[in-house]
N, C-alpha and C positions, 0 to 999 in steps of 0.2 A: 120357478113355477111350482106351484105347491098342489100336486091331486089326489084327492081321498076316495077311493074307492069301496064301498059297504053294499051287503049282500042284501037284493030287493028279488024275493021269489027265487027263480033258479039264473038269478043273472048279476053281475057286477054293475054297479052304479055309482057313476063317480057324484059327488054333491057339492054343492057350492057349499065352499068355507072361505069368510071372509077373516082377517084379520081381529083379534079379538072376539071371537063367534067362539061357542061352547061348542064341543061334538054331542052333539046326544044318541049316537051310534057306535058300535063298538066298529072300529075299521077293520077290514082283512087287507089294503094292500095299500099303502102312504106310498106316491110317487114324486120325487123331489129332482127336478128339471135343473138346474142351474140355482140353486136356493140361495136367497137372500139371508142374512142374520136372524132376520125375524120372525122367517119363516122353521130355519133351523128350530130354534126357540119353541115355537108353536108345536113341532113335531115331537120336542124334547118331552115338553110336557103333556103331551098325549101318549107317548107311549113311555117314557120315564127312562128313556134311553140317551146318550149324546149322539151328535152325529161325525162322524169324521171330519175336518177339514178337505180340500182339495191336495193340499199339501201331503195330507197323512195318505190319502188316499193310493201316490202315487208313490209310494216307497215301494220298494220293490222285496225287502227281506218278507220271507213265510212268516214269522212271526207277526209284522205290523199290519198283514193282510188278514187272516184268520187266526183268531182269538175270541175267548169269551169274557163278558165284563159286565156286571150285574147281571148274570143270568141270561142277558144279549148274547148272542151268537152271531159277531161282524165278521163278512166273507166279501174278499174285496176280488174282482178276480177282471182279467183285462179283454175286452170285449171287441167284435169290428164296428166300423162306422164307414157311412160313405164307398163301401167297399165297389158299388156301381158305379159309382164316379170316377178320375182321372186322379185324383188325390185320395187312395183309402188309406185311413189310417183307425190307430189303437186306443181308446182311451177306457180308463179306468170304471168299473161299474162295482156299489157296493151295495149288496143284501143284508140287513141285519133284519133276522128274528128274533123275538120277544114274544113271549103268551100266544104263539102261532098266529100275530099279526106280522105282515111282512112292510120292510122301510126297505129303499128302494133310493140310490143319492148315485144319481151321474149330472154329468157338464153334457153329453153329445147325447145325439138320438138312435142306439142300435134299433137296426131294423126290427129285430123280434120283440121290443118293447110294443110296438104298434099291434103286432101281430098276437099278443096275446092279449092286450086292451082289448082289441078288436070281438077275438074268440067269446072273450070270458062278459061281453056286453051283449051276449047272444045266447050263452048259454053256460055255465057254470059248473050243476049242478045242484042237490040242495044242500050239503055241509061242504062249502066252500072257506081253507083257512088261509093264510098266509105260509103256512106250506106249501098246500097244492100251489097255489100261486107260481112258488119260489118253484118247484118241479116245471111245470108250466114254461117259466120263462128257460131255463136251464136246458130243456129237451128243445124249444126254438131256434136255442146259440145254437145247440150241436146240428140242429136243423139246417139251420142256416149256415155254418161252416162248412158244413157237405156241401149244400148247393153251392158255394163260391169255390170249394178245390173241384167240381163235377164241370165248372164253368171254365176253371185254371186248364184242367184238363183237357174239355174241349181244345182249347184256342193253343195251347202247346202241341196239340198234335196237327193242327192246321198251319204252325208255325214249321212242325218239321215238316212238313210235306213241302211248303214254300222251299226251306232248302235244301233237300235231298230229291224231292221230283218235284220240281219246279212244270208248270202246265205249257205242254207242244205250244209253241208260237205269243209268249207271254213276254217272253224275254227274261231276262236275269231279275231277279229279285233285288229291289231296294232294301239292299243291304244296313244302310240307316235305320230305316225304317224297322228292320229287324229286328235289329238288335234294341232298338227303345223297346218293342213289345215284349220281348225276353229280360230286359230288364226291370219293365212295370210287371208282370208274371211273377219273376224272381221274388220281387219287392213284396208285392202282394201275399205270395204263398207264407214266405219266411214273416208276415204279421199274423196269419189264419192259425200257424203252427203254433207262436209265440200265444196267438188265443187260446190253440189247445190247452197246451201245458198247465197254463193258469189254471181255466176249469179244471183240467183234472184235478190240480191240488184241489180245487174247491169241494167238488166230489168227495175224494180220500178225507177231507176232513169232515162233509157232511155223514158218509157213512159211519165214520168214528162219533159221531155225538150221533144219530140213529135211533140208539139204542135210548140215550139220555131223556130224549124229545117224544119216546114213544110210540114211532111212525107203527102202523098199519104194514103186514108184509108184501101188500101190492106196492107199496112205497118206497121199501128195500129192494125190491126186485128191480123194480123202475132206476132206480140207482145203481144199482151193479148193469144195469143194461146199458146206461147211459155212460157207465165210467169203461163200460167193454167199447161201446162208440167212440170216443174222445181216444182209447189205444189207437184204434185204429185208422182214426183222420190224422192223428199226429204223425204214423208208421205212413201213412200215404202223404201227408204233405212234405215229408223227408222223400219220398220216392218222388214226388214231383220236381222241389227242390234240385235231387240229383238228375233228372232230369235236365233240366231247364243249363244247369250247368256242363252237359254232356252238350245240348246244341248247340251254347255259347260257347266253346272251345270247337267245334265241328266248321260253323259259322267263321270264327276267325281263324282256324286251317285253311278254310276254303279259300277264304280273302288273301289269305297268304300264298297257297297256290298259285292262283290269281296272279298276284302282283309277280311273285318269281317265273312264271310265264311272260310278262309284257319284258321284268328286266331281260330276259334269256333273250328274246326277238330281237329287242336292241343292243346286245352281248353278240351276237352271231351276227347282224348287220356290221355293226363294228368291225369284228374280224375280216367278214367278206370284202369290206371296201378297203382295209388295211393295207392289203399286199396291191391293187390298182394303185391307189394312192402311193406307196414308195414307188412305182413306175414310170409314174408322172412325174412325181419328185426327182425322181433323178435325169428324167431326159428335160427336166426345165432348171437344172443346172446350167451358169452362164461361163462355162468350161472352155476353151479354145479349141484344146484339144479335144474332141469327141467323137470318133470313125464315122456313127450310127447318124450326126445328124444331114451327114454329106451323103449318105442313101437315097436314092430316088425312093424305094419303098420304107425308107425309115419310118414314115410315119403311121402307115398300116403293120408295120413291124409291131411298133408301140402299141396299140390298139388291139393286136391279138393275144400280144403278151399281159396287156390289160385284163382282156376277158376273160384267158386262160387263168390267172392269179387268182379271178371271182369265184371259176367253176369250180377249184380244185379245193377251196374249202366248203363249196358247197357240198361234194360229194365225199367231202370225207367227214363230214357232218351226219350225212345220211348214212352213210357204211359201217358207222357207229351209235346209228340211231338216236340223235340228238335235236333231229327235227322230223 
């Protein structure tokens, strides 16, 4: 899907362009949805730029992300999606400037794509470029990846609480259960960070060409603030990260605990029936010779010697503090 956005008063407006249709507007932000060949094409020759492939997009060396190529400035940098839902995942988002119009080529919908359409249809300003734009959306990510590790956080500390104080008369925690939440957490966090990183590169090499592009020093400001931000969610999404790994080893100590508690109880059962059971054993020998079974009290004999055999590892169980 192919959207053209040009500045109408102090507001962005996107305008129907159909296939073969001239621009008679200079555009400030071309947004390209899932594009088709011939929509590439059409963008190519509006702003005199190529556009990535899907393919190119997703390479992962610094070099094939951010580079400059006809005076184009391509910044490919990896972005969330979905990050509300049960499946979030990462996919690739690339900015190229040209003459301070901004192109704009993703496959998925990050949330702050919406949110600065949104903004910038309401109010603008009145020198609105493909710049500001491109700041615009860049301060949304970092927006936006705060509020998803302030969310991670939340729910990781309502996660330790389930295992460390577990609520009077709740019962034990489904432990399944836990462990899936700590492991979509984990998942999640380690794709927010892997977001960082990217932006940042993107940043460090926006403020390297800064200079070239001519920005305004509000402009530079706003980038070194934004590039002190992304330190800092990245230095917390590793805090979280360790995190999230300290209760999932907490979580399976406990379990372990646990389990070595039920073996113990049937370890010390064992024992205690041990020595009754050789006493039985031996007086249900079919022996001829046997004093004990020609006893009138033989068999309350057997029976206390029974019970005594039980008690005595009971209490030397206890005397040794083992139960």
């Amino acid at each position: 899907m192919l959207s053209i956005f040009v500045q109408r008063g102090t507001m962005l407006e996107r305008v129907q362009f159909e296939p073969g249709d001239e621009l008679t507007e200079t555009p400030v932000w071309i947004d390209l949805v899932n594009p088709t060949v011939q929509e590439d094409k059409q963008v190519e020759h509006i702003l005199g730029v190529a556009i990535p492939t899907r393919e190119e997009m997703q390479e992962i060396e610094v070099s094939s992300r951010l580079y400059l190529e006809n005076g184009a400035r391509y910044m490919t940098a990896t972005l969330m999606s979905q990050s509300d839902t049960a499946t979030p995942k990462t996919t690739p988002v690339t900015f190229i400037l040209s003459n301070h119009a901004l192109c704009t080529v993703r496959y998925d919908a990050p949330r702050p794509f919406a949110l600065v359409e949104h903004k910038l249809s309401r109010f603008c300003g009145p020198k609105v470029t493909g710049d500001t734009v491109l700041m615009d959306l860049l301060d949304a990510v970092v927006d936006r990846s705060a509020d998803i590790l302030e969310r991670i956080a939340a729910e990781v500390d309502a996660v330790s609480h389930t295992i460390f104080e577990p609520e009077v008369g709740s019962g034990p925690p489904s432990y399944h259960e836990v462990l899936k939440t700590l492991g979509r957490k984990g998942d999640l966090t380690s794709k927010v960070r892997e977001s960082q990183v990217s932006v940042g590169r993107l940043l460090s090499f926006l403020a390297n060409e800064a200079e070239g592009m001519k920005w305004p020093k509000d402009a530079k400001l706003q980038l070194t603030s934004m590039q002190r931000d992304v330190i800092s969610l990245s230095d917390h999404a590793t805090y979280l990260g360790g995190k999230i790994q300290f209760l999932l080893d907490a979580l399976l100590g406990i379990v372990s605990i646990q389990q070595n508690d039920i073996i113990k109880i049937f370890s010390i059962a064992a024992v205690i029936f041990m020595p009754p059971t050789l006493v039985a054993s031996i007086y249900g020998m079919n022996f001829k010779h046997m004093p004990e079974l020609d006893f009138n009290l033989g068999y309350p004999m057997a029976i206390v010697i029974m019970i005594a055999a039980a008690i005595g590892p009971i209490l030397f169980f206890k005397w040794k503090k083992w139960l």
